[in-house]
DRENVOMI-744655 format. One record per residue (C-alpha): residue number from 1; y negated, x negated, z negated; residue in three letters. Coordinates in steps of 0.2 Angstrom, whole numbers, always signed. Example, Ala and Ser with C-alpha at 12.3 -4.5 7.8 and 13.67 -1.06 7.14 Angstrom:
BEGIN
<atom><n>1</n><v>+22</v><u>-62</u><w>-39</w><res>ALA</res></atom>
<atom><n>2</n><v>+5</v><u>-68</u><w>-36</w><res>SER</res></atom>
This chain:
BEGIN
<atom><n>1</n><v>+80</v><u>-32</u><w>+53</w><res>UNK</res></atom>
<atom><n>2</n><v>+79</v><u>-23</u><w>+69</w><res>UNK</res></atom>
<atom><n>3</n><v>+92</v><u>-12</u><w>+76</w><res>UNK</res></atom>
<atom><n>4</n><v>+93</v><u>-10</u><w>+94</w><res>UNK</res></atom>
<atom><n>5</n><v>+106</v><u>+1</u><w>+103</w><res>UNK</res></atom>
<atom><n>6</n><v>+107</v><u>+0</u><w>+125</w><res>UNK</res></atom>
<atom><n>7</n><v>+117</v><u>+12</u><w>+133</w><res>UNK</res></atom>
<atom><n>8</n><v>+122</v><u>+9</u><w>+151</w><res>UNK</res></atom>
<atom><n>9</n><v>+137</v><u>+16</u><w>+160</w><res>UNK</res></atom>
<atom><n>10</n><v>+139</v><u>-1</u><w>+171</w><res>UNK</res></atom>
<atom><n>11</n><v>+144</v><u>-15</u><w>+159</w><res>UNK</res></atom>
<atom><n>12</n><v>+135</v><u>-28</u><w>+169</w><res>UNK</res></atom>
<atom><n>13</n><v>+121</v><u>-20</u><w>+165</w><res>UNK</res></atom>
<atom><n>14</n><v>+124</v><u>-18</u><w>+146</w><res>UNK</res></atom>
<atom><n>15</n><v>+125</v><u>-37</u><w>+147</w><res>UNK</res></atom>
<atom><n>16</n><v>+109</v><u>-43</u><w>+155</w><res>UNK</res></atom>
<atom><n>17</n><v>+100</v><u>-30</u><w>+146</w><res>UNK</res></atom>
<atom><n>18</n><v>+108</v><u>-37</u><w>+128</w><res>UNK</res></atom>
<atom><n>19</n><v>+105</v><u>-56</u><w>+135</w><res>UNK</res></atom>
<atom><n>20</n><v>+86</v><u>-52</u><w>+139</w><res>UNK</res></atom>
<atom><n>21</n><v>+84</v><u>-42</u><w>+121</w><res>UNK</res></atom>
<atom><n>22</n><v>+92</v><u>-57</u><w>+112</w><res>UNK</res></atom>
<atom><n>23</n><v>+80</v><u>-70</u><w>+121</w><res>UNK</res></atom>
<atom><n>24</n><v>+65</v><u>-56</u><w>+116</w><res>UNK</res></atom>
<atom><n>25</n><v>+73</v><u>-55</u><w>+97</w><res>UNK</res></atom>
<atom><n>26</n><v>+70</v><u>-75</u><w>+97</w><res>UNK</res></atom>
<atom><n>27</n><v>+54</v><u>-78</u><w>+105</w><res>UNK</res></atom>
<atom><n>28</n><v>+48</v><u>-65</u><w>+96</w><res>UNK</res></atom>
<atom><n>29</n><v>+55</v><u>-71</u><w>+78</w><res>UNK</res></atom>
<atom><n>30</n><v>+64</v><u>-56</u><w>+72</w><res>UNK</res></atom>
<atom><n>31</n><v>+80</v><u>-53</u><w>+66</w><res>UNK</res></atom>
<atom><n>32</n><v>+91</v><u>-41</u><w>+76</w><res>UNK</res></atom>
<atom><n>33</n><v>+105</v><u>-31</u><w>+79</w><res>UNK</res></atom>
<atom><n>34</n><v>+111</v><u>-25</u><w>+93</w><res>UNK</res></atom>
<atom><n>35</n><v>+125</v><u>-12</u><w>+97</w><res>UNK</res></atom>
<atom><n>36</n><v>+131</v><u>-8</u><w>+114</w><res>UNK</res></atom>
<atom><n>37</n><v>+138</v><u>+8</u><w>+123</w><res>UNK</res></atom>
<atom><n>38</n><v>+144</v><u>+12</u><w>+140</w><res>UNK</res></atom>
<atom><n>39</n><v>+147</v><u>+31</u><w>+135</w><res>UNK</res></atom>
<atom><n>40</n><v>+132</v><u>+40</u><w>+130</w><res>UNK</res></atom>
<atom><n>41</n><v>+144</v><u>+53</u><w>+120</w><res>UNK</res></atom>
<atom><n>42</n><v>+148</v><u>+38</u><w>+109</w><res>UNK</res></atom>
<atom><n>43</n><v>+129</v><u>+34</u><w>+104</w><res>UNK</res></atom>
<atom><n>44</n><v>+128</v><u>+52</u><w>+100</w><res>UNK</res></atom>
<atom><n>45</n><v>+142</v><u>+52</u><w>+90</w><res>UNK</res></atom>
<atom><n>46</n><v>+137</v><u>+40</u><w>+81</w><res>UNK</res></atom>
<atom><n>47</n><v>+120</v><u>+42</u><w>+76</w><res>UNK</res></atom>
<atom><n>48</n><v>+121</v><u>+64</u><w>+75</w><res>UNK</res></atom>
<atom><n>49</n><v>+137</v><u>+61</u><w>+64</w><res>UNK</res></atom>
<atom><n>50</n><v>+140</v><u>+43</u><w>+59</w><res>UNK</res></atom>
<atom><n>51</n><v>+120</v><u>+43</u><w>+56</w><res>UNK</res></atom>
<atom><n>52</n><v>+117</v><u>+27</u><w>+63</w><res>UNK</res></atom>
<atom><n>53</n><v>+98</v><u>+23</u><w>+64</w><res>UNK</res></atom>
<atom><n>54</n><v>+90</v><u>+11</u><w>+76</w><res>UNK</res></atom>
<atom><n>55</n><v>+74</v><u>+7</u><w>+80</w><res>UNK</res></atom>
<atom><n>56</n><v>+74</v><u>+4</u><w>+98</w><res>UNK</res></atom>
<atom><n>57</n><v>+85</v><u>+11</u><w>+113</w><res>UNK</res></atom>
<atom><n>58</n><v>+87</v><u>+5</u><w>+130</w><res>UNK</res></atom>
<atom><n>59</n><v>+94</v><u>+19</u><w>+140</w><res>UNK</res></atom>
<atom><n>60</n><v>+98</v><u>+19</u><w>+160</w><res>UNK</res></atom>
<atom><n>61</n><v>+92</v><u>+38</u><w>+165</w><res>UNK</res></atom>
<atom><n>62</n><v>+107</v><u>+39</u><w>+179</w><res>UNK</res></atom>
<atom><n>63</n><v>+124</v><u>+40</u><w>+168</w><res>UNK</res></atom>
<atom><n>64</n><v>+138</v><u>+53</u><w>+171</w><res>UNK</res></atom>
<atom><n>65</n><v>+139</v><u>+66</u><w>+155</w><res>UNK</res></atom>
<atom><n>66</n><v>+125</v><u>+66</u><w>+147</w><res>UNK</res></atom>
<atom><n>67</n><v>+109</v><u>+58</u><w>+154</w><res>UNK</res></atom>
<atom><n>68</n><v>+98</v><u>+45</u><w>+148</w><res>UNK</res></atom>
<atom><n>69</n><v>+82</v><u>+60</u><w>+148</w><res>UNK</res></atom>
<atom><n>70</n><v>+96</v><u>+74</u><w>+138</w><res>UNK</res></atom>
<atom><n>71</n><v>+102</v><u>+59</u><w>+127</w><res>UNK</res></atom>
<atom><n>72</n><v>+82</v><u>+55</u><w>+123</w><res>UNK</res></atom>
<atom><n>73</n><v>+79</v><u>+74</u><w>+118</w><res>UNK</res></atom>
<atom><n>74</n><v>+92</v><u>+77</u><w>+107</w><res>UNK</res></atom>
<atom><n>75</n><v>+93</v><u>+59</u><w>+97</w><res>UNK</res></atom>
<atom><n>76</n><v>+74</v><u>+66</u><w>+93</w><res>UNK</res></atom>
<atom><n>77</n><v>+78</v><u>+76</u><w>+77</w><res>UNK</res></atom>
<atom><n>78</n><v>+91</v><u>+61</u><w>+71</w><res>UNK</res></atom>
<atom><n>79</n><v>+78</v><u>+46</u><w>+74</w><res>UNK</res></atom>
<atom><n>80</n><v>+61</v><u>+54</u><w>+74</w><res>UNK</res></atom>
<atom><n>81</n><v>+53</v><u>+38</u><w>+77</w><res>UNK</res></atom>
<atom><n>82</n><v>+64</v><u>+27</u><w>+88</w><res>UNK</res></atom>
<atom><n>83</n><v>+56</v><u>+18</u><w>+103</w><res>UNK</res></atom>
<atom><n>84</n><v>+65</v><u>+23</u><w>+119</w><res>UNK</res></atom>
<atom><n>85</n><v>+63</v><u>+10</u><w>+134</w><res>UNK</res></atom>
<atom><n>86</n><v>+72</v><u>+20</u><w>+150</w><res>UNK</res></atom>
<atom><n>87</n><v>+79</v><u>+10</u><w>+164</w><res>UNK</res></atom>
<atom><n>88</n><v>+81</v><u>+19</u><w>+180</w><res>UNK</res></atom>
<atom><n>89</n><v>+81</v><u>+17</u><w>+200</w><res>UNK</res></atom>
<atom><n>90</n><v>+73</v><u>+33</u><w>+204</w><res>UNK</res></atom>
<atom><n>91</n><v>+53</v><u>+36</u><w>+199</w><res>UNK</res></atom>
<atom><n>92</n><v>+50</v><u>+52</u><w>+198</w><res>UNK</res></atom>
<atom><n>93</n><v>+59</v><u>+53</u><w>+182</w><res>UNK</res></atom>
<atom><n>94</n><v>+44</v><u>+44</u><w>+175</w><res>UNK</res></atom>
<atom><n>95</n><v>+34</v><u>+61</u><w>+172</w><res>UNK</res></atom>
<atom><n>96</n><v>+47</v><u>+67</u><w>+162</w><res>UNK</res></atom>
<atom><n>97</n><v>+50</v><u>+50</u><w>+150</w><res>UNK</res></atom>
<atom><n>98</n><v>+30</v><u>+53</u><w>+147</w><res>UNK</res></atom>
<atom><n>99</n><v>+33</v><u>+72</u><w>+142</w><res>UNK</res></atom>
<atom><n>100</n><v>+47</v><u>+67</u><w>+131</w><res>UNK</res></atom>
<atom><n>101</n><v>+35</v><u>+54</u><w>+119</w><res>UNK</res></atom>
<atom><n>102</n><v>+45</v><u>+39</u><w>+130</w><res>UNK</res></atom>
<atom><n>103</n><v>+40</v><u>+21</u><w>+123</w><res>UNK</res></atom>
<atom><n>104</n><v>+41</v><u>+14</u><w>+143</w><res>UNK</res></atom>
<atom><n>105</n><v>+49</v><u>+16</u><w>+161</w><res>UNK</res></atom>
<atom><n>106</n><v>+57</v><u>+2</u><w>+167</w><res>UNK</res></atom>
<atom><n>107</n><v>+62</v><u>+1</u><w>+187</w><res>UNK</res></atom>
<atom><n>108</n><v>+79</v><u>-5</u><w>+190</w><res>UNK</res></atom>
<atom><n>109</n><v>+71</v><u>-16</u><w>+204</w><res>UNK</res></atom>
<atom><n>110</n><v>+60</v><u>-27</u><w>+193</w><res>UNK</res></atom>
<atom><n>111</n><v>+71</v><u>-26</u><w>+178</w><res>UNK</res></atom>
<atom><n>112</n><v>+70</v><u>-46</u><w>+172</w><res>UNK</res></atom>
<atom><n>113</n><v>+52</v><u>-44</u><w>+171</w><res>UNK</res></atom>
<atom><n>114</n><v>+48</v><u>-28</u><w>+163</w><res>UNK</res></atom>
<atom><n>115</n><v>+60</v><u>-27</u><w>+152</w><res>UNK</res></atom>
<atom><n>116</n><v>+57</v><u>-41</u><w>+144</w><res>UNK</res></atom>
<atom><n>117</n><v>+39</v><u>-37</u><w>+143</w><res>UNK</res></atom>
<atom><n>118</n><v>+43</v><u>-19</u><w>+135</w><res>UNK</res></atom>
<atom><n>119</n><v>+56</v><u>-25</u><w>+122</w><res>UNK</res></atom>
<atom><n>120</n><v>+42</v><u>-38</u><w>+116</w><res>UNK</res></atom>
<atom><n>121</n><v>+29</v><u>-24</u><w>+116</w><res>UNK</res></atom>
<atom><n>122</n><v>+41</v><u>-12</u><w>+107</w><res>UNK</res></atom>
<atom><n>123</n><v>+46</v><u>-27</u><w>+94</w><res>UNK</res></atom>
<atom><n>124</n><v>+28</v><u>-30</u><w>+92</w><res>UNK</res></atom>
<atom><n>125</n><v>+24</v><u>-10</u><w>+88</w><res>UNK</res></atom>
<atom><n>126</n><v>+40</v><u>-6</u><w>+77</w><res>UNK</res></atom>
<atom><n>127</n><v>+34</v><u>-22</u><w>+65</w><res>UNK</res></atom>
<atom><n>128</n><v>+16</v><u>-17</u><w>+67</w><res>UNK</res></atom>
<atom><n>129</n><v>+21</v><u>+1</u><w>+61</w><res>UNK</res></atom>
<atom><n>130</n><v>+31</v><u>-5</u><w>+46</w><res>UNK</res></atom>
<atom><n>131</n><v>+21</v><u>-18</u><w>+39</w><res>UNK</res></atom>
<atom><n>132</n><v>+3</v><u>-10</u><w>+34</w><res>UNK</res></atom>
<atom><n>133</n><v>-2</v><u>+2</u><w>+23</w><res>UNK</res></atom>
<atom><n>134</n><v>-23</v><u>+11</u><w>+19</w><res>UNK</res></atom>
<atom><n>135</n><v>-24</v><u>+10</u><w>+0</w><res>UNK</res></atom>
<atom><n>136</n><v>-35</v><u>+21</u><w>-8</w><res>UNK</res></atom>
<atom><n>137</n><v>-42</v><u>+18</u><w>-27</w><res>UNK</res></atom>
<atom><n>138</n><v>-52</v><u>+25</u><w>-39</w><res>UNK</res></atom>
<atom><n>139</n><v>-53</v><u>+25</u><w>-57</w><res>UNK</res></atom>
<atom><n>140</n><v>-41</v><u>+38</u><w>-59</w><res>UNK</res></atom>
<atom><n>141</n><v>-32</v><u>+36</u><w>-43</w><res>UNK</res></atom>
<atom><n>142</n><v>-20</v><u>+24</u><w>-31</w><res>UNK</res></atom>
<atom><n>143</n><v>-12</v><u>+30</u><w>-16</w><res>UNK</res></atom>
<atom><n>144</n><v>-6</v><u>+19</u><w>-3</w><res>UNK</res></atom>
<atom><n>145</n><v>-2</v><u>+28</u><w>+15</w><res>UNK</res></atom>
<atom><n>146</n><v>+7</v><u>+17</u><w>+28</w><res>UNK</res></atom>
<atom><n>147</n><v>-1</v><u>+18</u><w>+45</w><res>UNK</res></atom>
<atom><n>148</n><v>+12</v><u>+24</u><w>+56</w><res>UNK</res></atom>
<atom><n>149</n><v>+12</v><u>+41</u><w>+44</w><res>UNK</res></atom>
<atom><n>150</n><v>-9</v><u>+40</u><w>+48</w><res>UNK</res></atom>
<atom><n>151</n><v>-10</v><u>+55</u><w>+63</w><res>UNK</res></atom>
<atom><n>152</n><v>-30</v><u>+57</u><w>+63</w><res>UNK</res></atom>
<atom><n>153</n><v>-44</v><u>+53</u><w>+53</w><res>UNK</res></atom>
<atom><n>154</n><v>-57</v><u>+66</u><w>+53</w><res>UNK</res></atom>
<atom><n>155</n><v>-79</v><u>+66</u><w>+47</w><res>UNK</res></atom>
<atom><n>156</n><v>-79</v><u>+79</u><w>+31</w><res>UNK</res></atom>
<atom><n>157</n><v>-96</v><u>+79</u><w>+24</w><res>UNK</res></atom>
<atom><n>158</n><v>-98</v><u>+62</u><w>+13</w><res>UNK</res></atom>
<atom><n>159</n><v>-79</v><u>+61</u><w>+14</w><res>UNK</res></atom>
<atom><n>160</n><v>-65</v><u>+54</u><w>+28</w><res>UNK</res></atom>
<atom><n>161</n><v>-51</v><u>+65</u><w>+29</w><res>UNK</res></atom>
<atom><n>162</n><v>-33</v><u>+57</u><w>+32</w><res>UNK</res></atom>
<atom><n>163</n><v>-22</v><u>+68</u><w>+40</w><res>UNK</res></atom>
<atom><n>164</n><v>-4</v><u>+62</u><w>+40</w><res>UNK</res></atom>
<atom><n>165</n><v>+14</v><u>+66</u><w>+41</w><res>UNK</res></atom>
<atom><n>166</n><v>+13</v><u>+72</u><w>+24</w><res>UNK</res></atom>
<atom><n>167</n><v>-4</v><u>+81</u><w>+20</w><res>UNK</res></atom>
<atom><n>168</n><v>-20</v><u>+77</u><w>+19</w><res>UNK</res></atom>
<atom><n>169</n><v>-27</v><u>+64</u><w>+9</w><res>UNK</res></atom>
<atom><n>170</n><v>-47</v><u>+61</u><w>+7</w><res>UNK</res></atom>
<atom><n>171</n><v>-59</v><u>+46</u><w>+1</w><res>UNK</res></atom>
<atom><n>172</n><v>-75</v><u>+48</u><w>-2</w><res>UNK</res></atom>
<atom><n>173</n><v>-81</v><u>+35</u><w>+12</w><res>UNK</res></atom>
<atom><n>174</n><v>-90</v><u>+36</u><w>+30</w><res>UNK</res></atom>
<atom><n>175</n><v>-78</v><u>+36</u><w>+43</w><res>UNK</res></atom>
<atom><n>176</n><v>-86</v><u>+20</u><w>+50</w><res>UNK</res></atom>
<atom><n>177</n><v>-82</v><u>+10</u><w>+33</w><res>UNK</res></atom>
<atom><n>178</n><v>-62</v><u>+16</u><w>+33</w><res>UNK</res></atom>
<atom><n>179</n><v>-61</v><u>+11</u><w>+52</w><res>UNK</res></atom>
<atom><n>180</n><v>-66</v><u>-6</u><w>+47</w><res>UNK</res></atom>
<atom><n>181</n><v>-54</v><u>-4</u><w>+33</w><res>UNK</res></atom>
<atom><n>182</n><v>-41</v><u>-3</u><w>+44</w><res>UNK</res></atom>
<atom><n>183</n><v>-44</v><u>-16</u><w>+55</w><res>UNK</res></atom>
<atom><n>184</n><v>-31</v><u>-12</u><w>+69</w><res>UNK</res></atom>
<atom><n>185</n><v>-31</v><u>-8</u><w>+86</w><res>UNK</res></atom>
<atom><n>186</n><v>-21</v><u>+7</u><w>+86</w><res>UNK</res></atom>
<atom><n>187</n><v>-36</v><u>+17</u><w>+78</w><res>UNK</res></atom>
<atom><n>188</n><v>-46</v><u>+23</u><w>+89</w><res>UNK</res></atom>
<atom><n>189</n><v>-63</v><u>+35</u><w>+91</w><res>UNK</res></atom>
<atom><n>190</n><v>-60</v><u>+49</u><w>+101</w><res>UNK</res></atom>
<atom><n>191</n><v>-77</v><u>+58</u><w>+96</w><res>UNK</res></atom>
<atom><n>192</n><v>-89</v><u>+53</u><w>+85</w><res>UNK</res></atom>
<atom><n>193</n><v>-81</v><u>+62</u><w>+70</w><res>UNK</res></atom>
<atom><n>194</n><v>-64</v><u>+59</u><w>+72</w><res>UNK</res></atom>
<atom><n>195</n><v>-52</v><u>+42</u><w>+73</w><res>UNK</res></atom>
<atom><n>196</n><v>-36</v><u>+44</u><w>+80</w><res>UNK</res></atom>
<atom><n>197</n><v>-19</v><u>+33</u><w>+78</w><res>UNK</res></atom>
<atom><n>198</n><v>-13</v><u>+30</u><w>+97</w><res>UNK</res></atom>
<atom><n>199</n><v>+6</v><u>+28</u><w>+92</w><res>UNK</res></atom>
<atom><n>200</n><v>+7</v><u>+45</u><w>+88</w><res>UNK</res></atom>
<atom><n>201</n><v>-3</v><u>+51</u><w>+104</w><res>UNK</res></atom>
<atom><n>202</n><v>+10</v><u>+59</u><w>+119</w><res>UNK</res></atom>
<atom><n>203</n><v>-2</v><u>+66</u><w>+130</w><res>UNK</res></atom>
<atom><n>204</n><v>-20</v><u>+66</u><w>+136</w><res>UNK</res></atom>
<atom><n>205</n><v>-23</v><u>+82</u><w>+144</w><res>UNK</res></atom>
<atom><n>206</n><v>-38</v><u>+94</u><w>+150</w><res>UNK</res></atom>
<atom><n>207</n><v>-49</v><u>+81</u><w>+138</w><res>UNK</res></atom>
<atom><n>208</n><v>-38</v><u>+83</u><w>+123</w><res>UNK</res></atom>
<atom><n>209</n><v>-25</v><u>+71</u><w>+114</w><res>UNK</res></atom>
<atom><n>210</n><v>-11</v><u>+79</u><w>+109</w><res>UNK</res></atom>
<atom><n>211</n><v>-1</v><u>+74</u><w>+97</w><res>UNK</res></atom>
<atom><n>212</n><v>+18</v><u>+71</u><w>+92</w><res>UNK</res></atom>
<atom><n>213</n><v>+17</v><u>+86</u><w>+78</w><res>UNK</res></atom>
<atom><n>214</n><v>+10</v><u>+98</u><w>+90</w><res>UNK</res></atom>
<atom><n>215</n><v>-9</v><u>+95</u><w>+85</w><res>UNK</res></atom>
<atom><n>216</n><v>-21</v><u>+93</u><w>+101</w><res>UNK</res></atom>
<atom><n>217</n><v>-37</v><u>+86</u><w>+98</w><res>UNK</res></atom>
<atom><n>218</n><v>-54</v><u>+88</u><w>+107</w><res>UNK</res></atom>
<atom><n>219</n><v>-59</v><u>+70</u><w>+114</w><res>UNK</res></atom>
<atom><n>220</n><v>-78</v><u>+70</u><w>+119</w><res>UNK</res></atom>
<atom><n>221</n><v>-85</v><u>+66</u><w>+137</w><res>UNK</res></atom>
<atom><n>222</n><v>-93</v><u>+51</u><w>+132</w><res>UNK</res></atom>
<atom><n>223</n><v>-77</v><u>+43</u><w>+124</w><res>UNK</res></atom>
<atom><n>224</n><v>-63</v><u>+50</u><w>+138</w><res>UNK</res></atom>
<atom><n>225</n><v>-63</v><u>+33</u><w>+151</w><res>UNK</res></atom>
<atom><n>226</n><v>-64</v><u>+23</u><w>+136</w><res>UNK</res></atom>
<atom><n>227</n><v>-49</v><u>+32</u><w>+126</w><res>UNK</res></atom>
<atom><n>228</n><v>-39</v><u>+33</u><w>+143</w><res>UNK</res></atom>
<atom><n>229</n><v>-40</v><u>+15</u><w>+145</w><res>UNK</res></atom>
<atom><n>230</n><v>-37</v><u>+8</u><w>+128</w><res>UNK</res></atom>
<atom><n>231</n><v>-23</v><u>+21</u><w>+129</w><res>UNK</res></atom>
<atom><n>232</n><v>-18</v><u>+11</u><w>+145</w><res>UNK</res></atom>
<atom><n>233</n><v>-20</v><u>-5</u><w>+137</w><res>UNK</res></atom>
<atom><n>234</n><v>-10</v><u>-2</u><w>+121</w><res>UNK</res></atom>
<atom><n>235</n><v>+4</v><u>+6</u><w>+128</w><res>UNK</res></atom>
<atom><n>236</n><v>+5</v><u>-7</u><w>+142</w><res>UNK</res></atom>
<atom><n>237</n><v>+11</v><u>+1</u><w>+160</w><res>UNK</res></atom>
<atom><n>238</n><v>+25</v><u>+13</u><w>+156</w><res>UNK</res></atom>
<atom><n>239</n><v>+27</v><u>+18</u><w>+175</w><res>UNK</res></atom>
């Protein structure tokens, strides 16, 4: 089951964005719940002492106490891994919502269309995350490693190295043949030696891919247009 919490001050709002995420919920097929705040002080209460987890939040940026961007940075330590979708009039907060690791920026003036289309991608991203898993076997060893801990998967000799939330896990296989393994589209070469998983990517900056635990990674000329747009593509248009 999904959880899903919107937090709006207007109470209009916070019923057409919870009609919309129902609708997304059903034509996506997934099972949801979804809990509604007009005070941003009580979705803080709640998940900082109540420890309510969620996996996405739809957040209006322009709401009197706490704001949607100082709500998004300090739900961070609580729920790691939530997808925030903010809703806002003014677009220069955009810039910000990126620094901040934001799943998408949604206008207030387009708002039956694009947030429909981010709730579907972020549904789509959340099941994607939780579903697969890179299992490694040999005669004297089995580890499975689910791909949303999967950070970057780097050439080491004869072996590929699988650096994840956790450690660092190596098989003795090319990189090419444990790309193919996975098989999904949020893998991607950014150099020759090194594959990286673009839900864990924040920033692409000065030609390096910087990462949600700090880590920036060198992304070769020859793969930079292709890295940018595949970014693009996965991610959808946030802004």
């Amino acid at each position: 089951m999904l959880h899903i919490a919107i937090c709006d001050d207007d109470k209009h709002a916070v019923t057409t964005h919870k009609t919309i995420a129902e609708v997304c919920l059903m034509q996506s097929n997934s099972i949801g719940e979804i809990t509604t705040y007009t005070s941003s002080e009580n979705l803080l209460y709640d998940i900082a002492e109540d420890a309510f987890f969620f996996d996405l939040i739809l957040l209006d940026i322009e709401m009197p106490g706490n704001t949607g961007m100082e709500i998004a940075e300090q739900l961070k330590p609580y729920l790691p891994n939530v997808k925030i979708i903010f809703i806002t009039s003014h677009i220069e907060y955009a810039i910000d919502a990126f620094e901040l690791s934001i799943f998408r920026y949604v206008p207030k003036n387009d708002i039956e269309k694009r947030l429909s289309t981010a709730i579907q991608d972020a549904i789509k991203l959340i099941v994607l995350e939780e579903g697969k898993v890179y299992t490694i076997q040999t005669n004297s060893r089995l580890e499975k490693i689910p791909y949303k801990d999967i950070y970057y998967i780097e050439r080491d000799g004869k072996n590929a190295s699988i650096c994840t939330c956790s450690g660092i896990s190596k098989v003795r296989k090319s990189l090419q043949q444990v790309y193919g393994e996975l098989d999904a589209e949020e893998f991607i070469y950014i150099d020759r030696g090194c594959i990286v998983n673009m839900i864990h990517i924040m920033q692409i900056k000065n030609g390096l891919a910087i990462l949600k635990d700090g880590v920036s990674l060198p992304i070769s000329r020859t793969h930079l247009q292709e890295v940018k747009m595949q970014i693009n593509h996965y991610w959808g248009a946030h802004i």
